[in-house]
C-alpha positions in Angstrom: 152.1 -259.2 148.0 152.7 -262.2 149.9 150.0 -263.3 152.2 153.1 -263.7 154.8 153.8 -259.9 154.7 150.5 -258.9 154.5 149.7 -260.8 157.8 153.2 -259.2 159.0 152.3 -255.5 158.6 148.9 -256.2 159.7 149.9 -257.1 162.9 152.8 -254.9 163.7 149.4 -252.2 162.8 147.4 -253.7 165.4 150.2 -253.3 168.0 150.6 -249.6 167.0 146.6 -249.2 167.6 147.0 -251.6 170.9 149.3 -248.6 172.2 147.2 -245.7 170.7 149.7 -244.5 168.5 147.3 -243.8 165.5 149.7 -242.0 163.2 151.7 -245.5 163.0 149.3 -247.7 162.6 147.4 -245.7 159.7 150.9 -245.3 158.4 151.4 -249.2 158.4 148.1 -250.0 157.0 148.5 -247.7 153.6 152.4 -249.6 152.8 150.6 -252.7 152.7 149.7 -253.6 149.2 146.2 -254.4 147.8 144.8 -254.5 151.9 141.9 -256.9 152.5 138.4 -255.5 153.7 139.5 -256.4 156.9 142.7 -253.8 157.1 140.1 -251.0 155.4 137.4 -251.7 158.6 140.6 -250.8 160.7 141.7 -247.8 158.8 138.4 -246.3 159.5 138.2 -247.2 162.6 140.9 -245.4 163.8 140.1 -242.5 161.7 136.4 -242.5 163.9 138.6 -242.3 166.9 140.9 -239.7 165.6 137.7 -237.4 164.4 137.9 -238.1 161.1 134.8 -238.9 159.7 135.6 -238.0 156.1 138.6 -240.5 156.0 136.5 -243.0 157.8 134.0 -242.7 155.1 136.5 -243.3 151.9 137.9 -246.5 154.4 134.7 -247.7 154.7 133.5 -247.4 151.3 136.7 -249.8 150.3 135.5 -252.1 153.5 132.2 -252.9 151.6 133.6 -252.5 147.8 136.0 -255.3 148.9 133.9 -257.6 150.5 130.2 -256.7 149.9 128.4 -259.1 152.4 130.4 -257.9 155.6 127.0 -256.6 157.3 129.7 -255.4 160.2 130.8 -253.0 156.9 127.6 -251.7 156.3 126.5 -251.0 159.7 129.8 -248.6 160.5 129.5 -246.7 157.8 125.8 -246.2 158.3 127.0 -245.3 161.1 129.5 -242.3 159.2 127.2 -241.2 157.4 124.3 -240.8 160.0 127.4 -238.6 161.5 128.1 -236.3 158.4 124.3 -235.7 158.2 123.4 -238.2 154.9 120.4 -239.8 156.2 119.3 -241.8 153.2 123.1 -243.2 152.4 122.8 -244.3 156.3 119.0 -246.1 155.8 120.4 -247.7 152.6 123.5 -249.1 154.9 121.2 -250.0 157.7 118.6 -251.7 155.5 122.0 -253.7 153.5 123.5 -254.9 156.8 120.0 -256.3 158.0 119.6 -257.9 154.6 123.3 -260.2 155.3 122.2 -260.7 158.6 120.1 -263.1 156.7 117.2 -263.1 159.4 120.0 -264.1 161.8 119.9 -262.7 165.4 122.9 -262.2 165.5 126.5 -262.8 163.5 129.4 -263.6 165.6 132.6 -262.5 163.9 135.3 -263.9 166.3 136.5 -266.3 164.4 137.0 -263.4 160.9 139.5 -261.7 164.4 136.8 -259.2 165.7 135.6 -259.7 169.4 132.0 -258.5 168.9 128.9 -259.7 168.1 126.4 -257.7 165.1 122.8 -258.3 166.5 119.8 -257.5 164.8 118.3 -255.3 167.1 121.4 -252.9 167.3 120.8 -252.7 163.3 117.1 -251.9 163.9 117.7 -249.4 166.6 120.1 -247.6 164.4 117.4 -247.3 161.4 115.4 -246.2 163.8 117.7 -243.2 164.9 118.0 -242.2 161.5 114.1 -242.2 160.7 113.9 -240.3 163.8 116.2 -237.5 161.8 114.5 -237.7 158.5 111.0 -237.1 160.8 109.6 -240.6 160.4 108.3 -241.0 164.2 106.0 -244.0 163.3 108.2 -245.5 161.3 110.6 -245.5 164.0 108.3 -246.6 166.6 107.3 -249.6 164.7 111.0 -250.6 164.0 111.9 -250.4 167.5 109.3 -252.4 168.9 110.4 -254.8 165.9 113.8 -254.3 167.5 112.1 -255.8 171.4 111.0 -258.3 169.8 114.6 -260.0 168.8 116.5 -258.9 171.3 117.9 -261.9 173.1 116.3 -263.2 176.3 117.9 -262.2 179.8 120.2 -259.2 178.4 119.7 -255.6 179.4 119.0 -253.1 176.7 118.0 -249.7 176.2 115.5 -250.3 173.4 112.6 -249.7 176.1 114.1 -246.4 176.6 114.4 -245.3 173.1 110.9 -246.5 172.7 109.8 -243.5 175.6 111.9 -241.3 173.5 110.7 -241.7 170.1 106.9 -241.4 171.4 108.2 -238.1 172.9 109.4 -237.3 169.1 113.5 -236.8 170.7 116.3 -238.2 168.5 118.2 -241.4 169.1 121.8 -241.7 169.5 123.1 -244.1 167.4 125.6 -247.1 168.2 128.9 -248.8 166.7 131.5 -251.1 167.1 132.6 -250.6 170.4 136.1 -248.5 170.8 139.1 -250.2 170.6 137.5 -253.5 168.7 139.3 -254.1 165.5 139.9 -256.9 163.2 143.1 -258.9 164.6 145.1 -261.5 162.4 145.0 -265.1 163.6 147.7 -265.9 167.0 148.5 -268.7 164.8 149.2 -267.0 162.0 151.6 -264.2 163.9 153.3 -267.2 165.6 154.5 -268.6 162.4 156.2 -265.3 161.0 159.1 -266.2 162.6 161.2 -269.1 161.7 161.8 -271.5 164.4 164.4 -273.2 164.8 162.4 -277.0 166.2 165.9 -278.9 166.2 167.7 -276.7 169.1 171.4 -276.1 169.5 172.9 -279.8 169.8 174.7 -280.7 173.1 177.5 -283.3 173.5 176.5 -285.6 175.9 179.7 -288.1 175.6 182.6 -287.8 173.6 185.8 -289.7 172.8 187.3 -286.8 173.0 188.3 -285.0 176.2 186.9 -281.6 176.9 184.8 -281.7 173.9 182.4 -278.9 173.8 182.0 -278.7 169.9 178.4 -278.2 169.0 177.9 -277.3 165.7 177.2 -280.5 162.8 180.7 -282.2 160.9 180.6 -283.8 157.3 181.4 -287.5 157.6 184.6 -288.1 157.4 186.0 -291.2 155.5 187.5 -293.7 157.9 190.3 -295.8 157.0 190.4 -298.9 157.7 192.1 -301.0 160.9 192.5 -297.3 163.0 191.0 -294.5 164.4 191.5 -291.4 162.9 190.5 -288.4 165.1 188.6 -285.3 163.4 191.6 -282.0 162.6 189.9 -279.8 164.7 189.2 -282.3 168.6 191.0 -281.3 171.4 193.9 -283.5 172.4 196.4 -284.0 174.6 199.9 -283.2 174.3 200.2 -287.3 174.8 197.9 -287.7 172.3 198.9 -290.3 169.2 199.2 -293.8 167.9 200.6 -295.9 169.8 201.8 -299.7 169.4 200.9 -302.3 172.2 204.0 -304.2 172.5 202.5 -307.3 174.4 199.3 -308.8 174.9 197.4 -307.3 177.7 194.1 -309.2 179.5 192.5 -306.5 181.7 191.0 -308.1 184.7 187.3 -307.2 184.5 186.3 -309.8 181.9 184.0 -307.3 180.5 186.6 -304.7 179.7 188.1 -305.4 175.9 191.5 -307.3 175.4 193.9 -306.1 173.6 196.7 -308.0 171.5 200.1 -307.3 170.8 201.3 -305.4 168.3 197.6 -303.8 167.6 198.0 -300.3 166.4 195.9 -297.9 169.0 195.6 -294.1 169.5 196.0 -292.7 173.0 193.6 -289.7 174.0 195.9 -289.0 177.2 198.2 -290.3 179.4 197.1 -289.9 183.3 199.4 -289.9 186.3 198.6 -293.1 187.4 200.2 -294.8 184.8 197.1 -295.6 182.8 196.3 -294.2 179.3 192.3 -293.9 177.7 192.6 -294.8 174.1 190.9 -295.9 171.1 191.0 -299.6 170.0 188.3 -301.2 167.2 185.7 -298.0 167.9 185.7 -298.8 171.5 186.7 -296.6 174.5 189.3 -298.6 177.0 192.0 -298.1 180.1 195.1 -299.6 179.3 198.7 -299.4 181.1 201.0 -297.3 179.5 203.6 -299.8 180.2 202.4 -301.5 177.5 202.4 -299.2 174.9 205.5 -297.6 172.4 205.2 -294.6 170.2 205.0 -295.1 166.5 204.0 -292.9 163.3 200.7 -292.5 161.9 199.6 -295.0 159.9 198.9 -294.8 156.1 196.7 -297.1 154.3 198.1 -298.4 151.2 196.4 -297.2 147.8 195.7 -299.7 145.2 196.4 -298.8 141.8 193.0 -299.8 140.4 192.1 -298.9 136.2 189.1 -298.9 134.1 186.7 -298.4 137.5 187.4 -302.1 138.4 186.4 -302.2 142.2 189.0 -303.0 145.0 188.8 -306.3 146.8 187.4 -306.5 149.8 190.4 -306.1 152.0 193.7 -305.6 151.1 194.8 -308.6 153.3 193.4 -312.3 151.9 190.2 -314.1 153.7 191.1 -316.2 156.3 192.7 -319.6 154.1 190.7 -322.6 154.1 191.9 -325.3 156.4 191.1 -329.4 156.9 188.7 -330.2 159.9 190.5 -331.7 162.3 189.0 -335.5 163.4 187.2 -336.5 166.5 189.5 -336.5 169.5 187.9 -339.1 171.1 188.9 -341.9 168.4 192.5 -342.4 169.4 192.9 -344.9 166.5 192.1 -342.4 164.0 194.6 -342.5 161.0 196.9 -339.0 161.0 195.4 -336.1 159.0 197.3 -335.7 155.6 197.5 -332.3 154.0 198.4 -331.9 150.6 198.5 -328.4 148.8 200.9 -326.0 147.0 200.9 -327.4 143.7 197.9 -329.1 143.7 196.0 -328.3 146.3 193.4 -331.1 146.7 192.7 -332.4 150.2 193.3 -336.2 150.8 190.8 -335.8 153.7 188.3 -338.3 152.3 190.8 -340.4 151.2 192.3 -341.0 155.0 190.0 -344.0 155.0 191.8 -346.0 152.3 194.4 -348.4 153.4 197.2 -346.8 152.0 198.3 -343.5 150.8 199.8 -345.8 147.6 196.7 -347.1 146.4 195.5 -343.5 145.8 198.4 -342.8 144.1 197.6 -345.5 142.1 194.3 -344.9 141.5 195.3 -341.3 140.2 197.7 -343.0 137.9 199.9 -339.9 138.2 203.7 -340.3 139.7 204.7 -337.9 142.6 207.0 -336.8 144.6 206.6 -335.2 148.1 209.0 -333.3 150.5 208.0 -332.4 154.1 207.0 -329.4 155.2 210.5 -328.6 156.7 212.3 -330.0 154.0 213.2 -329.0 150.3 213.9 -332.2 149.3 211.6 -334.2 146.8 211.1 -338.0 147.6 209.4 -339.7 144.6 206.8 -342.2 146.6 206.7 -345.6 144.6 206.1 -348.1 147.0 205.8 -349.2 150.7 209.0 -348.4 152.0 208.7 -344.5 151.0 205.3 -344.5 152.3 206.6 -346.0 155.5 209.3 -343.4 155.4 207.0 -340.3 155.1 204.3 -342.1 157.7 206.9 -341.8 160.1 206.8 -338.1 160.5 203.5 -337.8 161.6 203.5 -335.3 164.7 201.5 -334.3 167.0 198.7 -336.6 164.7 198.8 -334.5 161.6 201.5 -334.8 158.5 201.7 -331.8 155.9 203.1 -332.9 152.5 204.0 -331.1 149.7 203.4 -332.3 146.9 204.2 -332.2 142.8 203.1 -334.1 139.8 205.0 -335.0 136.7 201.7 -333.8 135.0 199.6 -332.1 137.5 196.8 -330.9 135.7 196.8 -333.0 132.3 193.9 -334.9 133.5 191.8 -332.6 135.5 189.1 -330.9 134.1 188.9 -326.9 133.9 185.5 -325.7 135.8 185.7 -322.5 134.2 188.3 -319.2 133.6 188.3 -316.5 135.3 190.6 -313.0 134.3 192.7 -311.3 137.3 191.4 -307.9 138.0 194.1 -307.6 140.6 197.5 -309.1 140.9 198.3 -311.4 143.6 201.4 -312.1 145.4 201.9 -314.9 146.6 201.7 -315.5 150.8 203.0 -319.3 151.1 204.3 -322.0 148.9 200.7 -323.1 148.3 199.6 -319.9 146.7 199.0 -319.0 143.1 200.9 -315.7 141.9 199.2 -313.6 139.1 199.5 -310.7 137.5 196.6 -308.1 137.0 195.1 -309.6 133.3 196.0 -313.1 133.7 193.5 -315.8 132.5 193.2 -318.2 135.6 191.8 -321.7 134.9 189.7 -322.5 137.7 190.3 -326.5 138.8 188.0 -326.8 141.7 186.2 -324.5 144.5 187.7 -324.8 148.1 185.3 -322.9 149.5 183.1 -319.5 149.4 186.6 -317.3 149.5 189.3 -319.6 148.0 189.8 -321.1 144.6 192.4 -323.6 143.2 193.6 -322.6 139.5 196.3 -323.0 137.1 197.8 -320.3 135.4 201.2 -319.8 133.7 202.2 -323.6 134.3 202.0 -322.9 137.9 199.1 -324.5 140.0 197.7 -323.3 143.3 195.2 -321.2 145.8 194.1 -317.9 145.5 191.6 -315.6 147.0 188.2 -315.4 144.6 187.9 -311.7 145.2 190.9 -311.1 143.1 189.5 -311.9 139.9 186.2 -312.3 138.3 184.6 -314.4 136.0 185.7 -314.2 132.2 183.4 -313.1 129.8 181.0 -315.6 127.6 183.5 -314.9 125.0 186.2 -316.0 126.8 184.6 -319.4 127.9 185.3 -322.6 127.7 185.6 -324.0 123.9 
């Protein structure tokens, strides 16, 4: 039996004997299996107070046989048998509880669950009531005044009495646990039959969500990415939905959120003042409802990804690399020159040379360049096209776009790289792939973007496209 039921019937027992109802209690105590001496010393207690001493007798014959040093034990049921008249059973009992008193005054058994105290004197005094029966006078008047002699100091007793008594040659009456005294389970013990519950009930404190009064636990949900996606079962209002802002609005109180056009927002509710609460980037805001237009839910785009290959990061690219502009406070400061699609290498460093021919030169590659609003090619060979395309500069920078006869004959390949994603081209500069292409990789424009040549065609692409080729795929 488990120690937790055990401790369960044993208390529900007590309560039954707490309320006098005896028949329950001794009915309790016999369903619990294999009960401790403790549970036998209350069986026979409450058959003593129901006038059973024969019952009391068997209980307390298990009380001992289960634990044979409980002196408490072995005084009650010296105490039966004085009762059923079996005097030398009840000098044995009385001479065994003296013996685990352990020349002890006294053993206090409130921490076994039973409120009284076993003294040595009350042991004494009851051998001497039953020598009084079997006709040993002297005997008894020696163990009584052995009996005043450890009794404690400053505590009433009636051993003087007895003493009067014996000389007199009249019987003792002999003493036991006192009524109602039984042994009780630990509190602590009782309190933890019960499960508790130490979390609580959770309580919303504040919600997104109007009138939300839902307090039980929810799964994580997965989010999708850009929008807020409300759980199936919040309350909404009939207003409730996505909602596109179709201009920019700039609250007045700097430390409410901005919001720009055409962001994708979903609308709690819409109030009669013209102002709707919504969602926007996790954040709670106020927002006119002016500004806002109906649309459809939105639905993220799956990629088609094989061979457990993960996605990029985002479906849209990093933000594109991009030249420092110069100081603004050199006015003389030659134009900022651009150059990318094709080849994508920045003249940035170059802006220091005199001309834009003599790196030409130094490349030893013929070009030709169109504007950025043009589709025209102009092949630069001297001064005069130079002077042509320098002429365009506005605003101090000039974007060229620029192709080789042999753009990448004479540059060297870093490494490959193998496209684990296809990538469609954004702009002109752009390199377009297909998921499997080998990409040769010409130079590193920065942490995000990569120049590369593949399929004759040369330009930019986003790094977390494709990944490194295998050693056996490298560079002969």
């Amino acid at each position: 039996m488990a120690y937790r039921d055990l401790v369960r019937g044993w208390h529900e027992g007590i309560l039954a004997m707490d309320k006098g109802d005896w028949d329950s209690a001794l009915k309790i105590f016999s369903n619990i299996e294999e009960p401790s001496s403790r549970i036998y010393f209350n069986i026979g207690c409450v058959h003593l107070l129901t006038g059973n001493p024969e019952g009391a007798l068997q209980a307390f014959d298990k009380t001992v046989t289960k634990d044979n040093h409980l002196a408490v034990g072995f005084f009650q049921r010296g105490f039966v048998h004085l009762q059923l008249a079996m005097y030398e059973e009840a000098l044995y009992d009385c001479s065994m509880a003296l013996t685990h008193l352990r020349n002890n005054p006294f053993i206090d058994y409130k921490q076994l669950g039973l409120r009284h105290m076993l003294c040595a004197w009350e042991v004494l005094y009851n051998t001497a009531a039953v020598q009084c029966r079997l006709g040993l006078w002297q005997e008894a008047r020696r163990t009584l005044e052995e009996a005043v002699r450890q009794r404690p100091e400053g505590r009433p007793t009636s051993l003087d009495a007895a003493l009067e008594r014996v000389q007199n040659h009249l019987l003792l009456e002999p003493i036991h646990v006192p009524r109602g005294e039984f042994f009780r389970p630990r509190k602590e013990e009782v309190e933890q039959l019960d499960s508790k519950d130490f979390l609580g009930k959770p309580k919303v404190i504040s919600s997104v969500i109007p009138n939300d009064e839902y307090i039980g636990f929810e799964p994580l949900r997965p989010q999708r990415q850009g929008f807020y996606e409300p759980s199936v079962n919040a309350v909404r209002d009939h207003d409730s939905g996505y909602y596109r802002v179709v201009t920019h609005y700039y609250p007045e109180d700097s430390e409410e959120m901005a919001v720009k056009g055409s962001t994708i927002i979903f609308v709690l509710n819409k109030g009669a003042d013209g102002w709707a609460t919504a969602i926007c980037d996790g954040q709670k805001l106020r927002i006119p409802t002016s500004h806002l237009e109906p649309v459809h839910a939105p639905k993220a785009d799956k990629w088609k990804v094989s061979n457990g290959i993960p996605l990029p990061p985002v479906k849209v690219p990093p933000n594109r690399p991009h030249l420092q502009e110069m100081d603004q406070q050199q006015p003389e400061a030659l134009p900022i020159v651009m150059m990318a699609v094709w080849q994508c290498f920045a003249l940035q460093d170059l802006l220091r040379e005199k001309t834009l021919l003599q790196m030409m030169l130094i490349r030893k590659q013929t070009r030709s360049c169109r504007l950025s609003d043009s589709k025209e090619f102009i092949v630069i060979s001297g001064e005069e096209e130079l002077g042509k395309m320098w002429q365009q500069v506005t605003d101090g920078r000039l974007t060229l776009w620029c192709q080789g006869t042999d753009a990448c004959s004479d540059r060297p390949v870093l490494y490959r790289m193998v496209a684990h994603h296809g990538y469609t081209a954004q702009r002109p500069e752009d390199l377009e792939f297909n998921e499997g292409d080998t990409l040769d990789i010409l130079s590193e424009v920065n942490e995000e973007w990569l120049e590369g040549h593949c399929n004759g065609n040369f330009g930019i692409f986003p790094k977390c496209f494709a990944a490194q080729a295998s050693i056996g795929a490298a560079l002969p």
